[in-house]
FILUM-273069 format. One line per field, with one value per residue (C-alpha): residue number from 1; x, y, z. Coordinates in nm, 2 decimals. Example, Ala and Ser with C-alpha at 12.3 -4.5 7.8 and 13.67 -1.06 7.14 Angstrom:
<atoms>
k = c(1_2)
x = c(1.23_1.37)
y = c(-0.45_-0.11)
z = c(0.78_0.71)
</atoms>
This chain:
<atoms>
k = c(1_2_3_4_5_6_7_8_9_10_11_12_13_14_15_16_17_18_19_20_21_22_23_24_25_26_27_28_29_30_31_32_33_34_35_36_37_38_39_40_41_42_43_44_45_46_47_48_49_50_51_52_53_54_55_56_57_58_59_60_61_62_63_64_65_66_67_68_69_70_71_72_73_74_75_76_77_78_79_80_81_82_83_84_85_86_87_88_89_90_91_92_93_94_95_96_97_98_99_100_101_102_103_104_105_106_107_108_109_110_111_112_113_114_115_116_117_118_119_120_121_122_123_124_125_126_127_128_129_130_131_132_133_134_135_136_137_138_139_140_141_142_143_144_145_146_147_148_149_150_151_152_153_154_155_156_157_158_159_160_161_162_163_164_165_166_167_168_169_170_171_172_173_174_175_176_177_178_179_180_181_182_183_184_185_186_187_188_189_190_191_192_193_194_195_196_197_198_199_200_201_202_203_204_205_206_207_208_209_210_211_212_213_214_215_216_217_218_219_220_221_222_223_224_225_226_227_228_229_230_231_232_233_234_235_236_237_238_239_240_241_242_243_244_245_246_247_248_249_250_251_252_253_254_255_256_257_258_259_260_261_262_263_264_265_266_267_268_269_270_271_272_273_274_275_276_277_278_279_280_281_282_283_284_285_286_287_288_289_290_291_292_293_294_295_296_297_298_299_300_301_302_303_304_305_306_307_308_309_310_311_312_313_314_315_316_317_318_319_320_321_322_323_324_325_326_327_328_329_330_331_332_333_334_335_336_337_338_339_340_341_342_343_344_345_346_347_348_349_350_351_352_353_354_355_356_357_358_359_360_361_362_363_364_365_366_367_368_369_370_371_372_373_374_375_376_377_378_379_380_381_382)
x = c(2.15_2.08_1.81_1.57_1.55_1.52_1.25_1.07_1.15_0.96_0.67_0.63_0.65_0.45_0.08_0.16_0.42_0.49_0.91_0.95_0.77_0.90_1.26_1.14_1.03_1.34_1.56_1.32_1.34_1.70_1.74_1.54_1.69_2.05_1.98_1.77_2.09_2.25_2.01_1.97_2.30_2.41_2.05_2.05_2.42_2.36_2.02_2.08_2.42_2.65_2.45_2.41_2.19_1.91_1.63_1.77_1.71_1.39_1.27_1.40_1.20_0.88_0.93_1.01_0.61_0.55_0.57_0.47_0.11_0.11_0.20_-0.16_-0.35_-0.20_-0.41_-0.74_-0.91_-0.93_-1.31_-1.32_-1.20_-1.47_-1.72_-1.70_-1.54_-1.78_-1.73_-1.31_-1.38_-1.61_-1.35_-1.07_-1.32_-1.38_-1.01_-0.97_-1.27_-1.06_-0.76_-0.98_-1.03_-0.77_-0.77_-0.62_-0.54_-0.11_0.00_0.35_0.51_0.17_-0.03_-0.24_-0.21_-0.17_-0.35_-0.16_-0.19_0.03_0.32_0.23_0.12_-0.02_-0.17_-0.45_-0.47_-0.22_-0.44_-0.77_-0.60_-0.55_-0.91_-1.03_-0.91_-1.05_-1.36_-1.41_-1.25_-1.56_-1.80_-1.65_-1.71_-2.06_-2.15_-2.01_-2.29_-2.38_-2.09_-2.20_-2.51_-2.43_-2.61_-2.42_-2.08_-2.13_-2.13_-1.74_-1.76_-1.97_-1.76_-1.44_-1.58_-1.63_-1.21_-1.16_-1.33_-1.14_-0.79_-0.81_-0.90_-0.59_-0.47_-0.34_-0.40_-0.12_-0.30_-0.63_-0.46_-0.37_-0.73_-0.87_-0.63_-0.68_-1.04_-1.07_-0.78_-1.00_-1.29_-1.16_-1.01_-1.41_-1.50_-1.73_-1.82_-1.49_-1.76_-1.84_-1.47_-1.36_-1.67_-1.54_-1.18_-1.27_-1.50_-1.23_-1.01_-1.22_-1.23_-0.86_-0.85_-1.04_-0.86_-0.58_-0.67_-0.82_-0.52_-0.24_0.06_0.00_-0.01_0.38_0.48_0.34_0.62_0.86_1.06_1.26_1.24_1.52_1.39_1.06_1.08_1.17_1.40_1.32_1.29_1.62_1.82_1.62_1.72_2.10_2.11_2.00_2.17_2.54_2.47_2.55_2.55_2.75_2.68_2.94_2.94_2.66_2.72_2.84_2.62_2.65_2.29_2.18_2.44_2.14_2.07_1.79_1.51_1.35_1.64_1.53_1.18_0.97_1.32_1.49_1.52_1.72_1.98_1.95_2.02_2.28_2.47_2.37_2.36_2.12_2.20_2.04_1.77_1.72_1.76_1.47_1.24_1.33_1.22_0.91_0.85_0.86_0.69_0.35_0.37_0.40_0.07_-0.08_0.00_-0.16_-0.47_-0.49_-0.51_-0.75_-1.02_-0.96_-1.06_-1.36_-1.16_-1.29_-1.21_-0.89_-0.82_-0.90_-0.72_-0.43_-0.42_-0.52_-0.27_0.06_-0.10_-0.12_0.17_0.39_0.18_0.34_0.69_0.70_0.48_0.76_1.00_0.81_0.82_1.16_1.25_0.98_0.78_0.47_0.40_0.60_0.39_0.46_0.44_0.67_0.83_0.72_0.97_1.27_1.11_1.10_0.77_0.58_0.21_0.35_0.59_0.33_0.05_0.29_0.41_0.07_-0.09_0.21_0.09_-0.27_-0.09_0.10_-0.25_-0.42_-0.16_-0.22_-0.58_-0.56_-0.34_-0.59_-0.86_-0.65_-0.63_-0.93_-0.94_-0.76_-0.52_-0.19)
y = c(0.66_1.05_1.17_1.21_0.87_0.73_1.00_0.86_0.51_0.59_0.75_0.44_0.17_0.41_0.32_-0.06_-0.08_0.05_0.10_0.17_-0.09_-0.32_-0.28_-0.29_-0.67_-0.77_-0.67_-0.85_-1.16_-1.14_-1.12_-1.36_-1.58_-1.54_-1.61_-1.92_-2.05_-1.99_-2.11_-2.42_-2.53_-2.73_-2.94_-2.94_-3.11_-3.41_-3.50_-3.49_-3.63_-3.34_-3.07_-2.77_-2.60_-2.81_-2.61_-2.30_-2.43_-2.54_-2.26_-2.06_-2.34_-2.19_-1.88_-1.92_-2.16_-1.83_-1.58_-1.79_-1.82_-1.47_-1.37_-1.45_-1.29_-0.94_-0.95_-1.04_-0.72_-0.65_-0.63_-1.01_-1.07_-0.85_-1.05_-1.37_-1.30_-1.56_-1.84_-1.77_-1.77_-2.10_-2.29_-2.24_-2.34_-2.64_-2.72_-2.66_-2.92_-3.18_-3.15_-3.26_-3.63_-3.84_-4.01_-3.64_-3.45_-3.53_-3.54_-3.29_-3.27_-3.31_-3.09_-3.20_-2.87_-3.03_-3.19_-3.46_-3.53_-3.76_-3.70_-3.26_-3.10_-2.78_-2.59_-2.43_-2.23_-2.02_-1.95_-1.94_-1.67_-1.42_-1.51_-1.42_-1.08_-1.04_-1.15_-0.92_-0.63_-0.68_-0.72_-0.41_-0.20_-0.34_-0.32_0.05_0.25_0.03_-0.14_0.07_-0.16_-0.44_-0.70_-0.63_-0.59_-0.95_-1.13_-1.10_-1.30_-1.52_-1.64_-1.63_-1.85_-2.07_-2.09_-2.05_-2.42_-2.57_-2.42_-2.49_-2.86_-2.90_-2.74_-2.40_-2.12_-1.86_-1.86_-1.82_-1.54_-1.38_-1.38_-1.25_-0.93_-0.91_-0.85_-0.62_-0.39_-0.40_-0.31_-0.06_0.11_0.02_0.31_0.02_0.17_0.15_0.02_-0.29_-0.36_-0.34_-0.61_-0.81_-0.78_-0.89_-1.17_-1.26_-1.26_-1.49_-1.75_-1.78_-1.81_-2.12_-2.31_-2.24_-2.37_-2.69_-2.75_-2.76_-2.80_-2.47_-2.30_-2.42_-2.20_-1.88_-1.97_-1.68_-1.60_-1.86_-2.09_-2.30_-2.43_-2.46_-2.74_-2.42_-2.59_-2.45_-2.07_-2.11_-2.16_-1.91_-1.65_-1.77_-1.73_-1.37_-1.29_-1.39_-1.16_-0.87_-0.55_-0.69_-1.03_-1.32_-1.31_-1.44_-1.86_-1.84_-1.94_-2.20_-2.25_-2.41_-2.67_-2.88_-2.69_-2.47_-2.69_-2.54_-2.29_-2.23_-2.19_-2.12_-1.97_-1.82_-1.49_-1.59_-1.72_-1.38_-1.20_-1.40_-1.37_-1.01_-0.88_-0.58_-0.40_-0.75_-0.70_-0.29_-0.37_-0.58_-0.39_-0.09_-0.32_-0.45_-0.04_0.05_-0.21_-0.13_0.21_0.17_-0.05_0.17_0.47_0.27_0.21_0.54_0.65_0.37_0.52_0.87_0.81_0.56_0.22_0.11_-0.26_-0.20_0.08_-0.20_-0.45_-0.28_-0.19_-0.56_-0.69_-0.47_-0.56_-0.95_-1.00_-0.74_-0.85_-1.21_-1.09_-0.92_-1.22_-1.39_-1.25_-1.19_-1.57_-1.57_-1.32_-1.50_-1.20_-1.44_-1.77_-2.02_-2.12_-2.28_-1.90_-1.90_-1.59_-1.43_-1.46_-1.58_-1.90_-2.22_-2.36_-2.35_-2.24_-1.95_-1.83_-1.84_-1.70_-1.41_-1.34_-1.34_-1.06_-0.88_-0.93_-0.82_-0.49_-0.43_-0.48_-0.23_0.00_-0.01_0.01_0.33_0.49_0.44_0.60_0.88_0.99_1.10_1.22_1.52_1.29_1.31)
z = c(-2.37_-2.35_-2.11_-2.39_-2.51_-2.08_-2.01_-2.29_-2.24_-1.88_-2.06_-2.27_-1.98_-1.70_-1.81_-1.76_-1.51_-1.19_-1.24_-0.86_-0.69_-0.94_-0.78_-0.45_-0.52_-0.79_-0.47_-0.21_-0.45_-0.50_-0.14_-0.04_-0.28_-0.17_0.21_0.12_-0.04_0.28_0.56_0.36_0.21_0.49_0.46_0.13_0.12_0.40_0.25_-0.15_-0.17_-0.12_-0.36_-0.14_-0.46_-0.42_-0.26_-0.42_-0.79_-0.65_-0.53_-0.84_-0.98_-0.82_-0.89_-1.26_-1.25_-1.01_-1.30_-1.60_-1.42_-1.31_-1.72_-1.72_-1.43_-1.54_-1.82_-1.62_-1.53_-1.19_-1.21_-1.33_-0.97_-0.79_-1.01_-0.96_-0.61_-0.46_-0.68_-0.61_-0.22_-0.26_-0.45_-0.19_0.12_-0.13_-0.13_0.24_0.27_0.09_0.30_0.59_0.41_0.47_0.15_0.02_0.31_0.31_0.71_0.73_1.11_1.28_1.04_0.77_0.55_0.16_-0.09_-0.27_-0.64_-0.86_-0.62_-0.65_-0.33_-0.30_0.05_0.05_0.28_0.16_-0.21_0.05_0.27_-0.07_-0.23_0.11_0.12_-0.25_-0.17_0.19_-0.04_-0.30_-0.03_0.15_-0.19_-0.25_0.10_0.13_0.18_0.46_0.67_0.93_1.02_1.27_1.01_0.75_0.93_1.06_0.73_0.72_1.01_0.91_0.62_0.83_1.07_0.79_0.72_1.03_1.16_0.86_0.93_1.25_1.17_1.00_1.24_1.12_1.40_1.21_0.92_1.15_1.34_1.03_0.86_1.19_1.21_0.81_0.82_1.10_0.96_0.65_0.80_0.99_0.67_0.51_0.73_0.96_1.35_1.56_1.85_1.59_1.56_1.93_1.99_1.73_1.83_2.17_2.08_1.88_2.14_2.37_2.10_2.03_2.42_2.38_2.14_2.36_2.65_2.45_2.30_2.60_2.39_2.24_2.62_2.62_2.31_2.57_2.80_2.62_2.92_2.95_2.63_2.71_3.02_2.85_2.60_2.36_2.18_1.84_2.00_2.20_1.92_1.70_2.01_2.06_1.66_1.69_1.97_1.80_1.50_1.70_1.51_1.17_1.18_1.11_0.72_0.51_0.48_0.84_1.05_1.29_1.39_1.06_1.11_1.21_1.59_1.46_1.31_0.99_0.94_0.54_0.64_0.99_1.10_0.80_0.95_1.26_1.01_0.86_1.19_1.28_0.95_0.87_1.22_1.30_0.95_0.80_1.01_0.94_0.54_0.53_0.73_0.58_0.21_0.35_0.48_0.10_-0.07_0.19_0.14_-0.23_-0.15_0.02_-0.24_-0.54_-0.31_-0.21_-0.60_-0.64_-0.43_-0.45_-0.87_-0.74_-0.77_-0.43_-0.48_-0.61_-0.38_-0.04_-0.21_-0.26_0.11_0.17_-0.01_0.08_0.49_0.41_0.32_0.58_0.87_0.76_0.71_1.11_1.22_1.12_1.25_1.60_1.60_1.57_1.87_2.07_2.10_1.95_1.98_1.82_1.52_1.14_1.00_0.68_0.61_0.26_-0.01_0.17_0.34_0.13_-0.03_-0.34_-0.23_-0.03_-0.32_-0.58_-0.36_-0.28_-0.66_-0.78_-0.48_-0.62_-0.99_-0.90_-0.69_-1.08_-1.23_-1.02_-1.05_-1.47_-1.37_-1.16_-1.42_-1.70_-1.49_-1.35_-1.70_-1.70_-1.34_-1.16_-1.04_-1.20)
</atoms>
């Protein structure tokens, strides 16, 4: 194919597609994909009769369902969301009601996190976590002109504390934690009165220090130090995992801590298989992928507002932070640098609600990107 003919294939698929970030994700995918397959074929094969592929065709499974539903969110306008934002974040709060019933609420290693229908389950916390940034991104955009003023900066809050009692019910402090960070990094970026954040942060701050100390079995996941001794059993062998990768790692499918020492090696702990089989150059290739994709974020949200896409523009920020502050939560976990907590890692860890809930902020970060482009058309902007 001569240059001619690429440059113009590029011309034709630039208004609707964003080519680079698009590669950034098929790798991240591909990746993920591959050390799924690994962390998981030794559990796969002892509990489905010797077929190491299950929870890899599964999770290609998801993000096959992943795709087909996103197909139809990239053609809903990105205004359609800042719309009927409210009725999206009401929904989820709905759901996250229901999984508080017992009759629906389904009971997994001593949380109750999913709805169960028909033998599907689904957890929604993970949908409620995305509509929640779309809905504080709206209000941040209608509220604009005055975030500054202490009543209207509190409304975030107000609806966060909402989530918050029902997440915690279940109970789900990660997710919690996440939100939390999420919406002062957003208001922060909202232009709101650094003094109003600080306030927040540290009221916050007193609050998660009260669920800790009512809930005593959380105050041993602190103990970081020495894990071992701790009752850190998951953490010591997420650590001894990490610390036998070494710089090059043994070889990818040569692990020895997924042989049924580290607990949850294809989800919560997927990454200290990765360490440990990759080494640090595992370890540097997927920051350096997760660097790319949320500066590609924040490069199509800084477009956004700079041609008067303000929704788009925090969302796109919102977004490209939601799901990187999960990845290195993740990982923090891992190297016992934060509490030990059911955090799944985006993209790599196993599940259905996470995989689709992190295909389709991608697919609305593809849709803003077209929506940007249209409007920097008529703009300066090129």
């Amino acid at each position: 194919m001569s240059n001619k003919s690429k440059n113009d294939l590029i011309n034709i698929i630039k208004p609707f597609f964003d080519i680079s970030l698009f590669f950034i994700i098929f790798t991240i995918i591909l990746f993920g994909l591959l050390m799924l397959w690994s962390a998981s074929i030794e559990f796969s094969s002892n509990k489905f009769d010797g077929n190491p592929f299950y929870y890899l065709f599964k999770q290609i499974g998801y993000l096959c369902f992943s795709l087909f539903v996103c197909s139809f969110f990239l053609c809903i306008s990105t205004e359609t969301l800042k719309k009927y934002y409210i009725i999206f974040l009401s929904f989820f709060i709905f759901l996250l009601f229901l999984v508080t019933l017992d009759s629906l609420g389904k009971k997994v290693g001593g949380s109750t996190r999913w709805l169960s229908f028909s033998g599907y389950t689904i957890q929604p916390s993970e949908f409620f976590k995305l509509f929640y940034i779309i809905w504080l991104c709206a209000f941040l955009d209608y509220k604009k002109n005055s975030i500054r003023k202490a009543d209207v900066f509190i409304v975030p809050f107000i609806w966060f504390s909402v989530g918050a009692i029902l997440l915690i019910l279940q109970p789900d402090f990660g997710s919690t934690a996440v939100l939390f960070f999420m919406t002062l990094l957003l208001l922060f970026i909202a232009n709101a009165k650094v003094i109003h954040i600080f306030f927040a942060g540290f009221i916050g701050s007193l609050g998660g220090l009260l669920v800790l100390l009512t809930h005593p079995y959380m105050q041993a996941r602190f103990e970081f130090f020495e894990p071992c001794n701790n009752g850190g059993y998951q953490l010591c062998h997420s650590l001894m995992a990490i610390g036998s990768g070494g710089i090059f790692g043994k070889g990818l499918g040569a692990s020895t801590s997924k042989l049924f020492f580290l607990p949850a090696a294809h989800t919560d702990f997927i990454f200290a298989v990765l360490a440990e089989e990759l080494g640090i150059f595992g370890i540097f290739f997927i920051v350096v992928l997760f660097y790319l994709f949320i500066r590609k974020c924040f490069f199509i949200g800084d477009r956004a507002i700079r041609v008067g896409l303000i929704f788009q523009g925090y969302l796109a920020y919102g977004i490209g932070m939601f799901i990187t502050l999960q990845v290195f939560l993740s990982m923090a976990v891992n190297l016992g640098i934060a509490p030990t907590k059911g955090l799944v890692m985006p993209l790599f860890s196993y599940g259905g609600s996470n995989y689709l809930v992190s295909i389709l902020s991608i697919t609305i970060v593809f849709r803003i990107y077209r929506d940007v482009y249209k409007k920097s058309m008529n703009s300066s902007i090129r």
